[in-house]
Structures are given as C-alpha cells and as structure tokens.
C-alpha positions, 0 to 999 in steps of 0.5 A: 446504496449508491451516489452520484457524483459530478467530475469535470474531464477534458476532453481528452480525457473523455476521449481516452476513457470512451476508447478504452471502454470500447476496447475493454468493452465497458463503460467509461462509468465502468473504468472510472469506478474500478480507477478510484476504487483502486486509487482509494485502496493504494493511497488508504494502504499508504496512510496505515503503513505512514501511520505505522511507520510514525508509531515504530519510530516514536516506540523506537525513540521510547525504549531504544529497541531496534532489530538489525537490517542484518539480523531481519535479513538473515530471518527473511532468508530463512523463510519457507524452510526447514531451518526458520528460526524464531524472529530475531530479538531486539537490541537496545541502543547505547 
C-alpha cells in the first residue's frame, strides 16, 4: 500500500529535481523516493551501529574486557589467507 505524502521544495530545488529527472529520464516523483529510501537506509544503519557501539562501551565497562587495536589489526591482515587464525581474545583491564 502506498501513501501521499506532502513536501514544500523552493523552487530551486524543484527546479533541480525536474532537470535531473529529464537527464535521468525519471521522474522527480521517481528521484525523491529512491533519495529518501537511501537517506532512510543510512541514517537507520547509523542508529543500529550507535546503538551498538552504546552496548560494547557499557559491556566494556561491566567486565573490563577489551581486544587491542594492535591485536584486531594483526587479525584483519590475516584475513583471506592461508594463515587466518581464530579471533583474538580479550584481555581484561587492570
């Protein structure tokens, strides 16, 4: 099901999205949907990784457990090859 929605754009932002559509050969309509179905994307992944990043600090806080920047690195480089090992383990604060 779809709904209309209303949005006020000056004009020269009409005036851009009626140009681009031409060159595109879509419509503005066509342009404003896939813009907001983007933006919705980014700014909805942008929370989860807040909100992720929220819980690993107060986890960290919790127990104290930490994996280097060192030791992550030394994994990433690993990666694809013959010689990845398991992920590192974590150390504890002192």
């Amino acid at each position: 099901m779809a709904t209309t929605m209303g949005v006020k754009l000056d004009d020269e932002t009409c005036a851009r999205l009626k140009s681009l559509g031409a060159l595109k050969r879509r419509s503005a309509h066509w342009l404003m949907r896939e813009a907001i179905g983007e933006y919705l994307d980014k700014e909805e992944l942008a929370e989860v990784r807040n909100r992720e990043a929220d819980e690993a600090w107060e986890a960290y806080q919790r127990t104290g457990e930490f994996i280097t920047n060192e030791a992550m690195t030394a994994w990433f480089d690993t990666w694809g090859t013959s010689e990845e090992p398991p992920a590192p383990e974590t150390e504890c604060r002192g």
